[in-house]
N, CA, C and O atoms as CSV, one atom per row, in Angstrom:
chain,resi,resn,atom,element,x,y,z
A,1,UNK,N,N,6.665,1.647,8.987
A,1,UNK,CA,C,6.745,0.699,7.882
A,1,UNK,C,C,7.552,1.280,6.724
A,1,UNK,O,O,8.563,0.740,6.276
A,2,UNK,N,N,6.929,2.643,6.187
A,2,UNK,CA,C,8.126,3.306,5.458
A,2,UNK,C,C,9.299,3.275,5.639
A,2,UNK,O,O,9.890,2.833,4.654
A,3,UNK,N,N,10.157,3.637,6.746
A,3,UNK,CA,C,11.641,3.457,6.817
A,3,UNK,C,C,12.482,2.123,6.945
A,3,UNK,O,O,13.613,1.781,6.598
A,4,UNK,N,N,11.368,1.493,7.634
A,4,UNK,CA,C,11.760,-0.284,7.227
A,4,UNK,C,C,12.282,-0.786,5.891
A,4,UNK,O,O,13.381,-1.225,5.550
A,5,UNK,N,N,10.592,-0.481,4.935
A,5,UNK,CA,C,11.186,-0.511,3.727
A,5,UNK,C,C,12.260,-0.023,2.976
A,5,UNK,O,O,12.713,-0.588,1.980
A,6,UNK,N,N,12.859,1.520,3.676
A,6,UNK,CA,C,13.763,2.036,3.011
A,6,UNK,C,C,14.943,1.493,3.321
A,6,UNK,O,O,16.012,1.504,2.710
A,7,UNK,N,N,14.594,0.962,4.453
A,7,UNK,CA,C,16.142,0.316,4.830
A,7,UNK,C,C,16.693,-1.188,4.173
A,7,UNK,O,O,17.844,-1.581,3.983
A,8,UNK,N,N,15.521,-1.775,3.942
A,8,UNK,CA,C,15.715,-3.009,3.170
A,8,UNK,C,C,15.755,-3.098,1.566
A,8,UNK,O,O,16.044,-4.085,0.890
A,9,UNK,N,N,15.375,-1.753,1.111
A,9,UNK,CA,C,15.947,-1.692,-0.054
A,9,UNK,C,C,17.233,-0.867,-0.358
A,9,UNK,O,O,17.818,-0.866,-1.441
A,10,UNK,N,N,17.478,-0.387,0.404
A,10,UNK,CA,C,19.061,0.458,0.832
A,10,UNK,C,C,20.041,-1.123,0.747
A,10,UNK,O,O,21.063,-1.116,0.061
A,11,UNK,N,N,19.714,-2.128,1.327
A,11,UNK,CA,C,20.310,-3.679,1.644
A,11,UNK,C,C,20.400,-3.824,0.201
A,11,UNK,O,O,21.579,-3.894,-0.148
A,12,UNK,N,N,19.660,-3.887,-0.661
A,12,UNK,CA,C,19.818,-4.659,-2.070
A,12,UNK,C,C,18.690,-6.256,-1.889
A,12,UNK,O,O,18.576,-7.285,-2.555
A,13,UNK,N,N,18.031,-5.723,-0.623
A,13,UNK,CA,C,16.815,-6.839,-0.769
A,13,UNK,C,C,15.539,-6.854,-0.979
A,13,UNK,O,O,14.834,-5.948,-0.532
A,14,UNK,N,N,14.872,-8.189,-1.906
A,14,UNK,CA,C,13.538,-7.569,-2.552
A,14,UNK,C,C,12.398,-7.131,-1.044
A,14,UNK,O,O,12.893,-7.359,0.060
A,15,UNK,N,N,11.906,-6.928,-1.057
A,15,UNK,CA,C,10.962,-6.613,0.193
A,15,UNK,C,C,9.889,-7.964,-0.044
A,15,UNK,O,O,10.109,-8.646,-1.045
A,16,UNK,N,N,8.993,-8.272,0.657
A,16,UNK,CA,C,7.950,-9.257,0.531
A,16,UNK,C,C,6.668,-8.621,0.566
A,16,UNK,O,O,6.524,-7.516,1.089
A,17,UNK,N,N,5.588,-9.356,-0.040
A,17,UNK,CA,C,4.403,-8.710,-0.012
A,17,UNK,C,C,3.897,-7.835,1.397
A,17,UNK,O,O,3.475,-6.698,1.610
A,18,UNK,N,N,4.174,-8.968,2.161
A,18,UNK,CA,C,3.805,-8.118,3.224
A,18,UNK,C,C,4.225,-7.199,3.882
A,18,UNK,O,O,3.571,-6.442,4.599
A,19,UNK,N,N,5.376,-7.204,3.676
A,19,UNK,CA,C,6.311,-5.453,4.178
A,19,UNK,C,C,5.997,-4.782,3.016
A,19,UNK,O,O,6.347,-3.625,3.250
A,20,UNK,N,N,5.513,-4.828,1.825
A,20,UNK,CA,C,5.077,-3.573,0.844
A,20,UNK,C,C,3.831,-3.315,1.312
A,20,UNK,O,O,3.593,-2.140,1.592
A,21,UNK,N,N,2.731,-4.355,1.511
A,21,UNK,CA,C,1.663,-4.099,1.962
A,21,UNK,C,C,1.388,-3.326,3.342
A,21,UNK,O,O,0.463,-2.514,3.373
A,22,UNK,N,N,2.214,-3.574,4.549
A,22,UNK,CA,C,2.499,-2.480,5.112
A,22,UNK,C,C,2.548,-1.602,5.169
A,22,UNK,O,O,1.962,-1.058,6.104
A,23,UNK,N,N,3.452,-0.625,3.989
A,23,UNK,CA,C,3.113,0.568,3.747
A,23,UNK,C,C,2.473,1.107,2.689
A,23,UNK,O,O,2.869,2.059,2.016
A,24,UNK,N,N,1.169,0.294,2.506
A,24,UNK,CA,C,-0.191,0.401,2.257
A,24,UNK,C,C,-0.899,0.636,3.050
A,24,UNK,O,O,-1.805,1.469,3.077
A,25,UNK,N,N,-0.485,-0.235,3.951
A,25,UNK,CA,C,-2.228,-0.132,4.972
A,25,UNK,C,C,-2.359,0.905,6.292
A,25,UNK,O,O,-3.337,0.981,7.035
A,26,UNK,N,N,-1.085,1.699,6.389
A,26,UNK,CA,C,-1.369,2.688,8.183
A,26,UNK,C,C,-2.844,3.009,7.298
A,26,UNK,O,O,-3.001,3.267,6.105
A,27,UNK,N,N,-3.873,2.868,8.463
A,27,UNK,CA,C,-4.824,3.985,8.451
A,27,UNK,C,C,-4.851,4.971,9.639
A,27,UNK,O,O,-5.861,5.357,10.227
A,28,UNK,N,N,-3.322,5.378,9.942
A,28,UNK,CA,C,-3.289,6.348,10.909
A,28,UNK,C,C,-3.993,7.668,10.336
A,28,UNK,O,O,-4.092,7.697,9.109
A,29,UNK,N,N,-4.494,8.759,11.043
A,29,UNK,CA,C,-5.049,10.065,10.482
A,29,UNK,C,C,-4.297,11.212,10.770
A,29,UNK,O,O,-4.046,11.291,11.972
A,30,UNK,N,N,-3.893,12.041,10.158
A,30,UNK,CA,C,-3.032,13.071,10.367
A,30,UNK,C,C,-3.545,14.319,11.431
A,30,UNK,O,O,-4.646,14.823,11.650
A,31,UNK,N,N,-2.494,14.496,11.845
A,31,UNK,CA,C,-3.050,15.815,12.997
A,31,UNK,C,C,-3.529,17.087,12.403
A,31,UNK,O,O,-2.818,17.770,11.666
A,32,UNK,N,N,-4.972,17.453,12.795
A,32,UNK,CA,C,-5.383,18.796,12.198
A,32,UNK,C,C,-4.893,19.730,12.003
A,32,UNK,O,O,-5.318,20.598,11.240
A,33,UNK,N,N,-3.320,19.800,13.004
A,33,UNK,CA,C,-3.165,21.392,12.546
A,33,UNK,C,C,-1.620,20.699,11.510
A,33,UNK,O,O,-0.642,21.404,11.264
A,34,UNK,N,N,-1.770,19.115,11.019
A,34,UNK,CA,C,-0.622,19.065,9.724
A,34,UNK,C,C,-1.641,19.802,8.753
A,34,UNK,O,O,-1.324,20.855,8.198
A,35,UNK,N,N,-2.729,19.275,8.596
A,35,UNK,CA,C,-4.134,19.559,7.732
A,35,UNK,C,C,-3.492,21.015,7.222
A,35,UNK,O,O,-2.892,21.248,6.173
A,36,UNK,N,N,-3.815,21.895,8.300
A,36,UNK,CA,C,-3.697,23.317,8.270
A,36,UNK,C,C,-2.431,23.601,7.304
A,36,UNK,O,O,-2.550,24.011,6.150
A,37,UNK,N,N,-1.518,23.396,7.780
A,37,UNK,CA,C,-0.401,23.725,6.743
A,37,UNK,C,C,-0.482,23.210,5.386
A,37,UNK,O,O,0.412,23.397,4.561
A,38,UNK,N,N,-1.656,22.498,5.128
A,38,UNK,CA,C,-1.108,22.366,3.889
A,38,UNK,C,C,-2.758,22.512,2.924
A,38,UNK,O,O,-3.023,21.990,1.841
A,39,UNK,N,N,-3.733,23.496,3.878
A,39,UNK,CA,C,-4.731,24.581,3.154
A,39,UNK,C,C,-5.886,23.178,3.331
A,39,UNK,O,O,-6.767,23.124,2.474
A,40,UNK,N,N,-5.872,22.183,4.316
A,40,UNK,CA,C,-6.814,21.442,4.049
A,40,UNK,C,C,-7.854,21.231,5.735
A,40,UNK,O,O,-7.367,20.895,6.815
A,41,UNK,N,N,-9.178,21.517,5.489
A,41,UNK,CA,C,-9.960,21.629,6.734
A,41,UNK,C,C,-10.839,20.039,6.401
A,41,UNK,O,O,-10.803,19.194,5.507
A,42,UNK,N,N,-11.731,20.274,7.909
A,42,UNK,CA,C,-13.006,19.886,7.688
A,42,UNK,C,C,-12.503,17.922,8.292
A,42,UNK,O,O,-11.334,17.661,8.575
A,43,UNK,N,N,-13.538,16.924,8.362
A,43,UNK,CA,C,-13.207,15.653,8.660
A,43,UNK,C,C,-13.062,14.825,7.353
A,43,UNK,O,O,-12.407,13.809,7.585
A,44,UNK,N,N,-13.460,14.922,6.041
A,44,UNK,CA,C,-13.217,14.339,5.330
A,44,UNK,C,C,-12.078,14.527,5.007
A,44,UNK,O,O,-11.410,13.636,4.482
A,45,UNK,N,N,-11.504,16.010,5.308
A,45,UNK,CA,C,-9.833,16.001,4.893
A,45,UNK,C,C,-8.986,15.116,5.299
A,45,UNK,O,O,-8.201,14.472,4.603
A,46,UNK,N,N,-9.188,15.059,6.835
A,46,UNK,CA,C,-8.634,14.447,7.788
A,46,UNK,C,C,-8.807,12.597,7.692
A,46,UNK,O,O,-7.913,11.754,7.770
A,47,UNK,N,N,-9.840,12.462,7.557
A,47,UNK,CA,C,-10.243,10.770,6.853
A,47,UNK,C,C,-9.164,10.771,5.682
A,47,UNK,O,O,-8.175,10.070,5.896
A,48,UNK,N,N,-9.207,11.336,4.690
A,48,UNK,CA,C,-8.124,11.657,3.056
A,48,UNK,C,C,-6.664,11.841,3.283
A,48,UNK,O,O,-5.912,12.166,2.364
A,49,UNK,N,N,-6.020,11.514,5.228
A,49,UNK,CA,C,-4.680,11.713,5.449
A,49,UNK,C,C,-4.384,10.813,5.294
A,49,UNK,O,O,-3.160,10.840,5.161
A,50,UNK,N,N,-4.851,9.613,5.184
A,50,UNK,CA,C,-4.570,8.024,5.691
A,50,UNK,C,C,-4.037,7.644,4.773
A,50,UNK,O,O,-4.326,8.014,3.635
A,51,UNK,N,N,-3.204,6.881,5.029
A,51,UNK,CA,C,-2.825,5.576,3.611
A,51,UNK,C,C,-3.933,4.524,3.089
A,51,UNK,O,O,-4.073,4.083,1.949
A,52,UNK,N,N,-4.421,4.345,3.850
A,52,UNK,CA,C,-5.630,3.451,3.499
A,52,UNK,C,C,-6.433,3.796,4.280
A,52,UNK,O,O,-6.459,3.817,5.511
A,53,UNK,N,N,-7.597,4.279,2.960
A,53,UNK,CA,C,-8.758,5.160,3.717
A,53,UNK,C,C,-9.956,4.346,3.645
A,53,UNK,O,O,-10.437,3.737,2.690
A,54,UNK,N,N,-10.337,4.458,4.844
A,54,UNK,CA,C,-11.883,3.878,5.298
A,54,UNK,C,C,-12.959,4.423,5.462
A,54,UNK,O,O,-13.168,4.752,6.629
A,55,UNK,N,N,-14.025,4.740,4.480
A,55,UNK,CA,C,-15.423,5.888,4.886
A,55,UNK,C,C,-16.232,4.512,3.861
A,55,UNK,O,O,-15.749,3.565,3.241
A,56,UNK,N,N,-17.719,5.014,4.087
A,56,UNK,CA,C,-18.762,4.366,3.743
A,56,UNK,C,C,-18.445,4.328,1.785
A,56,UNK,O,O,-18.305,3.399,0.989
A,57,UNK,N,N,-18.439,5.938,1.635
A,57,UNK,CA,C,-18.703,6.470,0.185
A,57,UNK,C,C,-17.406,6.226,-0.518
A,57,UNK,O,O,-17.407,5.780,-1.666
A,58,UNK,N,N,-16.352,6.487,0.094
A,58,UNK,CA,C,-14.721,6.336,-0.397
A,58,UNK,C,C,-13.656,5.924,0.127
A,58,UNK,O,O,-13.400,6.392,1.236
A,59,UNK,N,N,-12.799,5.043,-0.401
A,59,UNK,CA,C,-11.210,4.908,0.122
A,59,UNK,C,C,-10.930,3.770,-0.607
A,59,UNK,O,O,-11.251,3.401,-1.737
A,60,UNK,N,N,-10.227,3.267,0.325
A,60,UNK,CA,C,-9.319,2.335,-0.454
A,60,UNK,C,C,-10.047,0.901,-0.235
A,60,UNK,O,O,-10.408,0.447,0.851
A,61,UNK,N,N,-10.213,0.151,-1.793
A,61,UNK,CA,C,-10.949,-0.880,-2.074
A,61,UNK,C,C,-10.067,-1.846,-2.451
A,61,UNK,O,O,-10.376,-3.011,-2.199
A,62,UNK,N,N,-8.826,-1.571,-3.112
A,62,UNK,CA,C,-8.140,-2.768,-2.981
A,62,UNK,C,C,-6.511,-2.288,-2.660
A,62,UNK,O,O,-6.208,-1.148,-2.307
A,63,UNK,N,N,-5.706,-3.217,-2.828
A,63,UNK,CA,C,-4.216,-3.049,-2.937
A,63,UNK,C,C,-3.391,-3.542,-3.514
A,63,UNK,O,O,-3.237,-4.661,-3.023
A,64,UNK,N,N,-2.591,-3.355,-4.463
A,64,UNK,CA,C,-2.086,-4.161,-5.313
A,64,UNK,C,C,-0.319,-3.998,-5.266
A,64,UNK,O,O,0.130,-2.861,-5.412
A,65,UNK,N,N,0.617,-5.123,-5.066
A,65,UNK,CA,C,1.995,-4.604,-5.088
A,65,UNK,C,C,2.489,-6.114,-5.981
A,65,UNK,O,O,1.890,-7.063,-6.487
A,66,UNK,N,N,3.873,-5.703,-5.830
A,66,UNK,CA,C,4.471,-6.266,-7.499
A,66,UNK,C,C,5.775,-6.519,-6.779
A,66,UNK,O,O,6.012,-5.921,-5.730
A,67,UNK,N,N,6.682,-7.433,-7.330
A,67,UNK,CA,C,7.626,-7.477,-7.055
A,67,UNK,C,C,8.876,-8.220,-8.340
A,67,UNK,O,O,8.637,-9.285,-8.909
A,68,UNK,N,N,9.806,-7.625,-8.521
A,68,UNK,CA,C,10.636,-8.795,-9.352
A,68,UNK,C,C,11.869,-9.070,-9.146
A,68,UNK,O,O,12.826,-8.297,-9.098
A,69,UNK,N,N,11.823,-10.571,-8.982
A,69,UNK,CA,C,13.168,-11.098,-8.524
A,69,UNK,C,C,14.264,-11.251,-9.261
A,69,UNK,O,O,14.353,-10.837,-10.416
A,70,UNK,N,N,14.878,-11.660,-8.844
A,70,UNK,CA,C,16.382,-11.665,-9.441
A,70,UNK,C,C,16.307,-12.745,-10.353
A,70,UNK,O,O,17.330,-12.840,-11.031
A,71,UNK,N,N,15.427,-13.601,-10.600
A,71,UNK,CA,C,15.483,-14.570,-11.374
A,71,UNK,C,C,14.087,-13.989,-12.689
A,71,UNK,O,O,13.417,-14.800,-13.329
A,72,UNK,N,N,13.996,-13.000,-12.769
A,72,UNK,CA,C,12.879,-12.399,-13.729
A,72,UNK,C,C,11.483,-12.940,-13.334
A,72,UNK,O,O,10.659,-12.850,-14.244
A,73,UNK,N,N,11.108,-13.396,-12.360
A,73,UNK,CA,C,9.793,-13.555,-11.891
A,73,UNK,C,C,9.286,-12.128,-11.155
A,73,UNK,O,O,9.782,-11.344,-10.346
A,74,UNK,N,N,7.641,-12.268,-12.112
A,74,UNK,CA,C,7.180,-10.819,-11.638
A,74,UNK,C,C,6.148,-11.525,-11.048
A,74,UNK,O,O,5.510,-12.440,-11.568
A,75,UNK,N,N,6.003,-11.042,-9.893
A,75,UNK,CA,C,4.725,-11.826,-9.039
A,75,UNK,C,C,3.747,-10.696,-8.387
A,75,UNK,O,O,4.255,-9.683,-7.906
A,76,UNK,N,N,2.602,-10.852,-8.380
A,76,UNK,CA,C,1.395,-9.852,-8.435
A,76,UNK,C,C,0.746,-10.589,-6.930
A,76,UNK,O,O,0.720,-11.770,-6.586
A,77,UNK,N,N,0.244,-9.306,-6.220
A,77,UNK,CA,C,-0.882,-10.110,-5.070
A,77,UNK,C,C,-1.621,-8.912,-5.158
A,77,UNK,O,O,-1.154,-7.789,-5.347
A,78,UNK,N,N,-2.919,-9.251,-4.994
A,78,UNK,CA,C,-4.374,-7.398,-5.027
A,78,UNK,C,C,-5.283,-8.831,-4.076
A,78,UNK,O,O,-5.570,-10.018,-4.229
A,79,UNK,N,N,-5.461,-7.546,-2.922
A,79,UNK,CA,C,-6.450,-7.718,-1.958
A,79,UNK,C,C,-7.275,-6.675,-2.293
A,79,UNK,O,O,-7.008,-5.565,-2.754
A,80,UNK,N,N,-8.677,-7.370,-1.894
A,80,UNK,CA,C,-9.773,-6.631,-2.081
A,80,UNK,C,C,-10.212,-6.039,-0.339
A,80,UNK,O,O,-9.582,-6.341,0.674
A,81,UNK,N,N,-11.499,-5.108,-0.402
A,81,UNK,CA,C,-11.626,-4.571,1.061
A,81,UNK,C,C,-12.967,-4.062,0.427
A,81,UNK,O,O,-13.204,-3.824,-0.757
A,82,UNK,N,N,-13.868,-3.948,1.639
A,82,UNK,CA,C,-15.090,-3.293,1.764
A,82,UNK,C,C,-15.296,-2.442,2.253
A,82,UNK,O,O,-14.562,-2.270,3.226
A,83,UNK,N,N,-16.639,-1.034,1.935
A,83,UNK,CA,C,-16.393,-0.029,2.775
A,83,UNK,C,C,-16.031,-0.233,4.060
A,83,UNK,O,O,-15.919,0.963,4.331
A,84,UNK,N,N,-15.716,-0.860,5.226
A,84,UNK,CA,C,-15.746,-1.103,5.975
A,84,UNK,C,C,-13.676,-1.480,6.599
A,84,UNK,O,O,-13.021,-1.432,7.640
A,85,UNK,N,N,-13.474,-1.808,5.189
A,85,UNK,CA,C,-11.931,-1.346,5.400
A,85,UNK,C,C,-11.413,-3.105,5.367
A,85,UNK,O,O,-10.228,-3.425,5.461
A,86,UNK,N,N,-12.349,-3.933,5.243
A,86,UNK,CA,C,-12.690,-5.705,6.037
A,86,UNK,C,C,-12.153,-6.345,4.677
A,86,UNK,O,O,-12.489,-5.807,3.622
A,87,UNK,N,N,-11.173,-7.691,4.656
A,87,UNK,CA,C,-10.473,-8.024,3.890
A,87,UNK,C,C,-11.757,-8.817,3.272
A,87,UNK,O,O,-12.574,-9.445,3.945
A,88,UNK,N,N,-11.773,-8.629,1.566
A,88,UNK,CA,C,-12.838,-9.441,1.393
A,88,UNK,C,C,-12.153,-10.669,-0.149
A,88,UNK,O,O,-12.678,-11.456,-0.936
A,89,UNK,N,N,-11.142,-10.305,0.053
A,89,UNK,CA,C,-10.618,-11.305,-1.122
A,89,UNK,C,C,-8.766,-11.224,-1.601
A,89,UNK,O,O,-8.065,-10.307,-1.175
A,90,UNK,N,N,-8.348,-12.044,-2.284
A,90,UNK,CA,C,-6.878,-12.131,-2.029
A,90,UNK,C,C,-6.459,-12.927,-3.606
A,90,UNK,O,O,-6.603,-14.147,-3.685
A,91,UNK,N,N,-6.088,-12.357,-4.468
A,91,UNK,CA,C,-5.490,-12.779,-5.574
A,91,UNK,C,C,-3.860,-13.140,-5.754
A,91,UNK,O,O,-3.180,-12.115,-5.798
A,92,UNK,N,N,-3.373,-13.930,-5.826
A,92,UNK,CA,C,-1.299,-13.575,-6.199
A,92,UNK,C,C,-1.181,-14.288,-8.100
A,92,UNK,O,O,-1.692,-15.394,-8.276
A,93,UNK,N,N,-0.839,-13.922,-8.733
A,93,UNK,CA,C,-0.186,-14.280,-10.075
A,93,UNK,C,C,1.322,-14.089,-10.208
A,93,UNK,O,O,1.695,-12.988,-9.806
A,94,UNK,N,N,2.159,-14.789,-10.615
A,94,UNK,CA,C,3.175,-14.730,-11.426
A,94,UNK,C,C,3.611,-14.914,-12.680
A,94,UNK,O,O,3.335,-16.065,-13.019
A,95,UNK,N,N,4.039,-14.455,-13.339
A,95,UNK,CA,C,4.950,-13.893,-14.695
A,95,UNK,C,C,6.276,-14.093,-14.846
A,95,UNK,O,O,7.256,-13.395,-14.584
A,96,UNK,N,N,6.131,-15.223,-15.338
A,96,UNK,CA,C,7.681,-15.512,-15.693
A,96,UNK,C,C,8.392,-14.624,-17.038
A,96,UNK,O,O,7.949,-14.796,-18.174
A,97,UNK,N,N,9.133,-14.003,-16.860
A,97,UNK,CA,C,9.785,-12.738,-17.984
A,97,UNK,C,C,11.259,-13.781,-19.062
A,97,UNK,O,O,11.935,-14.787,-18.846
A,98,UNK,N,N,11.179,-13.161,-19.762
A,98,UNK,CA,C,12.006,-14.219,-20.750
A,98,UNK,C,C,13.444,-13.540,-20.494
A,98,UNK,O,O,13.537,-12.450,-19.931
A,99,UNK,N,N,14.442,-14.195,-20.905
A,99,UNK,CA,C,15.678,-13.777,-20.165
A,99,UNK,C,C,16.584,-13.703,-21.487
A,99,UNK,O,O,16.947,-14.715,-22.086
A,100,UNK,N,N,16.877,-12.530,-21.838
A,100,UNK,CA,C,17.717,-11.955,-22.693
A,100,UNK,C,C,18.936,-12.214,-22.404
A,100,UNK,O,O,19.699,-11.620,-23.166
A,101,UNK,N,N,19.478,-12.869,-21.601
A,101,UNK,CA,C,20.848,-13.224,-21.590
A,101,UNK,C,C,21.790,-13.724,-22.415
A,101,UNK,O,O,22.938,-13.899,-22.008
């Protein structure tokens, strides 16, 4: 999802919520011996590799990305999540920006 994005903003194009949200959400876990190189043990380390982390006590509860277009609209979306990682709510706002032109 990262290099996607890099490639579509390399283009000169805005990305969409959901390709930003993308690289929000891997909850892939990193390999123990990346851990190692970089002085970190144990399973909570390893839970703490993720982009979006899922445990009972901690991680990631919501997500929030932004975008602004070429026409000065700033538009907002924040999803919410439960310990459980489970989509539990979905906000979008926009902001129209005044145009100094």
């Amino acid at each position: 999802a990262r290099g996607q994005l890099q490639r579509k903003l390399q283009t000169g194009e805005t990305p969409s919520h959901d390709e930003l949200r993308d690289c929000l959400s891997d909850r892939s876990l990193a390999d123990t011996r990346a851990l190692g190189e970089h002085n970190l043990s144990g399973e909570m380390a390893r839970q703490l590799s993720a982009q979006f982390i899922v445990t009972e006590r901690y991680g990631t509860r919501c997500c929030t990305t932004l975008r602004q277009l070429a026409n000065g609209l700033l538009e907002f979306q924040e999803q919410r999540f439960n310990p459980r990682g489970e989509l539990m709510g979905n906000d979008a706002f926009e902001l129209r920006t005044l145009n100094r032109g």
